[in-house]
Structure formats: structure tokens, C-alpha cells
TORMILUM-585485 format. One line per 10 residues: for each residue x, y, z of C-alpha. Coordinates in nm, 3 decimals. Example, Ala and Ser with C-alpha at 12.3 -4.5 7.8 and 13.67 -1.06 7.14 Angstrom:
# residues 2
1.230:-0.450:0.780; 1.367:-0.106:0.714
This chain:
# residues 244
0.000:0.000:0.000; 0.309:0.235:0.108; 0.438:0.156:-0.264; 0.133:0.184:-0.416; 0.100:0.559:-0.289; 0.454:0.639:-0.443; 0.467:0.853:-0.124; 0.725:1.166:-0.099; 0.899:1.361:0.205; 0.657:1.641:0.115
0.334:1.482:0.121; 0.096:1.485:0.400; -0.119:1.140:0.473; -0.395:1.036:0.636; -0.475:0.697:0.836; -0.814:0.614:0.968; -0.813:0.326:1.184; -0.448:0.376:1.264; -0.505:0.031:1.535; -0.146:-0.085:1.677
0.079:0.129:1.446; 0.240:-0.111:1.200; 0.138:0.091:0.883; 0.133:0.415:1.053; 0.552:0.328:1.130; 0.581:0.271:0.723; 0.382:0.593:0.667; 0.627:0.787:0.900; 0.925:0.661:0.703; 0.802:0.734:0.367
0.535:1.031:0.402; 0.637:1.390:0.595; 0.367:1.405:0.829; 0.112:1.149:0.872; -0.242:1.186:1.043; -0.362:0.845:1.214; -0.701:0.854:1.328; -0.813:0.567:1.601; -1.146:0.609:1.755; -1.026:0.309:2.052
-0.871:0.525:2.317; -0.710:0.227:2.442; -0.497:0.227:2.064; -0.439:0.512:2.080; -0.216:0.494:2.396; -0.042:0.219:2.272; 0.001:0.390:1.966; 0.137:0.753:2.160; 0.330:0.479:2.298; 0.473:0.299:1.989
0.509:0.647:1.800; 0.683:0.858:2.092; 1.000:0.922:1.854; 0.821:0.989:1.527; 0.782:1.437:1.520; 0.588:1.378:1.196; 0.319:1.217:1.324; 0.004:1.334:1.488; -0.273:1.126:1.631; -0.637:1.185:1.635
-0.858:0.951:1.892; -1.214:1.019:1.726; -1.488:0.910:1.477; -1.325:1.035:1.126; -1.642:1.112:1.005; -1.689:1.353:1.320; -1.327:1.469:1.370; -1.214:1.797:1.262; -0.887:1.666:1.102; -0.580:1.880:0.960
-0.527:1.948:0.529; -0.382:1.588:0.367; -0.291:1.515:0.016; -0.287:1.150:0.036; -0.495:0.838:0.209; -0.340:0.520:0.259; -0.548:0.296:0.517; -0.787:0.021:0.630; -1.082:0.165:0.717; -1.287:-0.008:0.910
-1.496:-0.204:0.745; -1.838:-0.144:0.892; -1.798:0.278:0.805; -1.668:0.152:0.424; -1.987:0.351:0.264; -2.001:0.653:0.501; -1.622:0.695:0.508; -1.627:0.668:0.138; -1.867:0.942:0.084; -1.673:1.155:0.321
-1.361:1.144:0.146; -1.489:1.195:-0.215; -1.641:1.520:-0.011; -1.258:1.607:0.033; -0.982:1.732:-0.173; -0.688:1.486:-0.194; -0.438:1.403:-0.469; -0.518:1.029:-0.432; -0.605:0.752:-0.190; -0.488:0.352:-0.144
-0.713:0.205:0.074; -0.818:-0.162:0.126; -1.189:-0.247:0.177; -1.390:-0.533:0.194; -1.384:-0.755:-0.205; -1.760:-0.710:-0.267; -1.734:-0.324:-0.156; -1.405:-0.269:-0.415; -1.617:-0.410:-0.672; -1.870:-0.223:-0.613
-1.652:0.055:-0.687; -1.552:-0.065:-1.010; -1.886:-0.239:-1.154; -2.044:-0.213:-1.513; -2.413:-0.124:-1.577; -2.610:-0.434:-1.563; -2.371:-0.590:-1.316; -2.509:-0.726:-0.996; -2.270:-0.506:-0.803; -2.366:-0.177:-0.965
-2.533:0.063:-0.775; -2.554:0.410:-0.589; -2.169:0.366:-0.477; -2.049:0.270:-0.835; -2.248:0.586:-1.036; -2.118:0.840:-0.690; -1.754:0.732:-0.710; -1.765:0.729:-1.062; -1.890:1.069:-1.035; -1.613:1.152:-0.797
-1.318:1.005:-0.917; -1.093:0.696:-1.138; -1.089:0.356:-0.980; -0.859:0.125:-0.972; -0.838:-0.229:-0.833; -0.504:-0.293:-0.745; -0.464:-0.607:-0.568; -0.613:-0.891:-0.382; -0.549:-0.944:0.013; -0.665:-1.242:0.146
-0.822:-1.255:0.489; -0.524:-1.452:0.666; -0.308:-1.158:0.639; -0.498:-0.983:0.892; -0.464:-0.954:1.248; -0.757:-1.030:1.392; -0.861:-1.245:1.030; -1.183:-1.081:0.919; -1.444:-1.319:0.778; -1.362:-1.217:0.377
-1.121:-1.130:0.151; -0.982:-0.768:0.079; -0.878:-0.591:-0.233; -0.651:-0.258:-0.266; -0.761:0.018:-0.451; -0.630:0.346:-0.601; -0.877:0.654:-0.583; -0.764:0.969:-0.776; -0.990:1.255:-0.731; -1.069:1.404:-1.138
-1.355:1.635:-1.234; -1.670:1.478:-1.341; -1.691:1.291:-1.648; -2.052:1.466:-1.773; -2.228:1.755:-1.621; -2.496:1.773:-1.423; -2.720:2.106:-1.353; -2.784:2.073:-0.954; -2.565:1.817:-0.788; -2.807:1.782:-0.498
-3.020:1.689:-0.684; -2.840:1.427:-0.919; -2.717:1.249:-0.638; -3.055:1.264:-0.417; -3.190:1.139:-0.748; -2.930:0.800:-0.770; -3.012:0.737:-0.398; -3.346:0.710:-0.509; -3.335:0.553:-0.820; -3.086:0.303:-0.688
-3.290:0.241:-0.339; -3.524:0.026:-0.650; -3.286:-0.039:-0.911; -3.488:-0.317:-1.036; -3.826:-0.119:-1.088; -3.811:0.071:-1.415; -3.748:0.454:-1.381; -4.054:0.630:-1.398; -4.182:0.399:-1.086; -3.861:0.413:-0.895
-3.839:0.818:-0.966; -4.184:0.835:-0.728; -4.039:0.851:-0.401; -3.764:1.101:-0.503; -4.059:1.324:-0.626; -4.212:1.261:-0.324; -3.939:1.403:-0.082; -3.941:1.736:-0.324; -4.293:1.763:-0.222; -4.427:1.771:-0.595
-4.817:1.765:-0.591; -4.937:1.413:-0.767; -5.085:1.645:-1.030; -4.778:1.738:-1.094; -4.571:1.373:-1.112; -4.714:1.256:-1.443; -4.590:1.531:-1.640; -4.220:1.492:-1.504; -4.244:1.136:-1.497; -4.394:1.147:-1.887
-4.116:1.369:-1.969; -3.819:1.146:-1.830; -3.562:1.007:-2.021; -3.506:0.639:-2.016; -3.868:0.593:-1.795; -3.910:0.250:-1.922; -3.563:0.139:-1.812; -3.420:0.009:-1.521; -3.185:0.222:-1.325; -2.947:-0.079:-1.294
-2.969:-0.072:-1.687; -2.847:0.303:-1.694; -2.462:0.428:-1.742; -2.390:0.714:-1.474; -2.386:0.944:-1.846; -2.744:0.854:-1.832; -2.809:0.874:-1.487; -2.688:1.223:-1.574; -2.892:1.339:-1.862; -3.170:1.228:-1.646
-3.111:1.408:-1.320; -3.031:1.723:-1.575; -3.423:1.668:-1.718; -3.602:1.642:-1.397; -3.437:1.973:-1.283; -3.539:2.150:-1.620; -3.882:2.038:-1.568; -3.915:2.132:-1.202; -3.768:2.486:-1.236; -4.028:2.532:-1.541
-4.311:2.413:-1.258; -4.176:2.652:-1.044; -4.047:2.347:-0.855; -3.715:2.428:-0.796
């Protein structure tokens, strides 16, 4: 993971789940100030402990995704797996020049899945969104301390600006969330609920349903491009309804 960051003296990195130090010590080597975050305040003695003689590192005992934590460039980490989703969203939230992190095999291909796929979904179209994906390498479960139940996978997130445009992001990704929440449905049933939290008056929904692209398709069927084009419609329509 170190290698895979192609870390320099000048670049600042962040750990989440920093746990008893043994990548945080490669970090320190490589990196010229590292951030570990451990939310376990007995770690994070042990870790004060372990780290006494490293200056360039600072650590953080908190929840990451309620921490207030110092600029970074870079992320190399195990996050825990049970925040994968939240902690994902978080970071693509953030500006960084790239981040190696090893999650869970079905969440990494997740990340990476085709339209159609079984693994597609709300994670796949937001990352995509977000940022260039890269599965770098398989870790099986035995090289863990405790062994976790499954298999990992390292991957390579580099921040880029979106591939297509979108009018309101709000509402784009409020409208994948919803979309996604019934993937199988075809769009102009699974756009309901989405029209529902705007508050559109049923009166109302048939007109921006009728005018939908792709409303007899399945939002598993639909590229994030189309996803896109969509999201881009529905916001014309509403601000011509006074909607928006």
C-alpha cells in the first residue's frame, strides 16, 4: 500500500483506523507528516506509545467522520470495514491528490462495476462521479490480524472532475439514492419517491415522470452518463413548474 501511494517527504497522509501502528511506522518513514485517526482510546495509547520518537506524526482519537482533522494530500489505510460507505462518501467530499485504501472484495467491486452488473449501484455511479478507480490487488483474509471473515482488495482513488455535467448536484445524487434504493423497478416507478421528498403535488408527477428520459428502463440498466442526462431533465422540468 506504502508503494502503491509512491509517497514523498513532502506529502501529508492520512490513516483512519491507525489500530497498533504497524502501517502508521511505514507511513512515517516514507510520508512527511502522517495523520492516524483511532477512535479506541485504548490504541491510541499504545500507539502515543509505539510512535513517541516519530515528530511527523500526529494522532487523532475520534470518529473520522466527526473529527475535525488537519489538510492531507494523500490516504493510505484500512478503514474499518463497517464505516466503508459513510467513510467513502466523506472522502470523495474532500480534496486529496489520491487515496490507497483496502476495503472489503464485494465493496471494491462495487466501486468498479459495469451497468447491468449485480454489483452496480448508488456507490459505483457516486464514485464514478467523484473520481478513477482502480483495483489494485487482492489481500486475502489470513493476512490480517484479527482475520476478518472475507477477503480484501486494494484500490487506487484519484480525485478528477466529473466525467458529464450535471445542472444541480443535490439533486443528481438525491436522485441516484433514489433511483438506486429500487434499481430493479423501471425509472418512472422508482423516480416516485424522489418526487415525493421534493414535495411535488401528484398532479404534478405525471408530467415529469412522462417527460423522463429512459422511464421505461431500469436504473441498474443506466450508465452514470445517463443517470446524468436524467437528473439534468427532472431539474429543467421542475424549475419550469416553479419546482425548484
Amino acid at each position: 500500500m506504502v508503494s502503491y501511494a509512491s509517497l514523498r517527504e513532502d506529502d501529508a497522509v492520512l490513516e483512519i483506523g491507525a489500530g497498533l501502528g504497524l502501517l502508521t511506522e511505514r507511513l512515517a518513514e516514507k510520508a512527511g507528516r502522517v495523520i492516524a485517526v483511532e477512535v479506541d482510546s485504548r490504541l491510541v495509547r499504545m500507539l502515543e506509545s509505539r510512535l513517541s520518537n516519530r515528530r511527523n506524526v500526529t494522532i487523532l482519537q475520534g470518529d473520522i467522520l466527526k473529527a475535525v482533522v488537519p489538510s492531507f494530500d494523500k490516504v493510505v489505510s484500512t478503514p474499518p470495514y463497517s464505516i466503508s460507505s459513510p467513510f467513502l462518501f466523506w472522502l470523495l467530499g474532500r480534496n486529496f491528490k489520491e487515496a490507497v485504501l483496502a476495503f472489503q472484495e464485494e465493496f471494491a467491486r462495487r466501486l468498479a462495476a459495469t451497468p447491468g452488473s449485480d454489483d452496480y449501484g448508488r456507490l459505483t455511479v457516486t464514485t464514478y462521479y467523484r473520481a478513477e478507480v482502480e483495483l489494485l490487488d487482492h489481500v486475502p483474509k489470513e493476512v490480517f490480524w484479527p482475520p476478518p471473515k472475507v477477503d480484501s482488495t486494494i484500490v487506487r482513488l484519484t480525485p478528477r472532475k466529473p466525467p458529464f455535467s450535471v445542472i444541480d448536484e443535490e439533486v443528481f445524487f438525491e436522485l441516484v439514492r433514489a433511483l438506486f434504493s429500487q434499481k430493479n423497478r423501471k425509472m418512472k416507478n422508482a423516480v416516485l419517491p424522489f418526487f415525493s421528498e421534493f414535495g411535488v403535488q401528484k398532479g404534478k408527477v405525471s408530467e415529469l415522470v412522462g417527460g423522463l428520459p429512459f422511464r421505461d428502463r431500469r436504473p441498474r440498466e443506466l450508465s452514470p452518463e445517463e443517470i446524468g442526462l436524467a437528473a439534468n431533465e427532472v431539474v429543467g422540468s421542475m424549475r419550469r413548474l416553479s419546482l425548484l
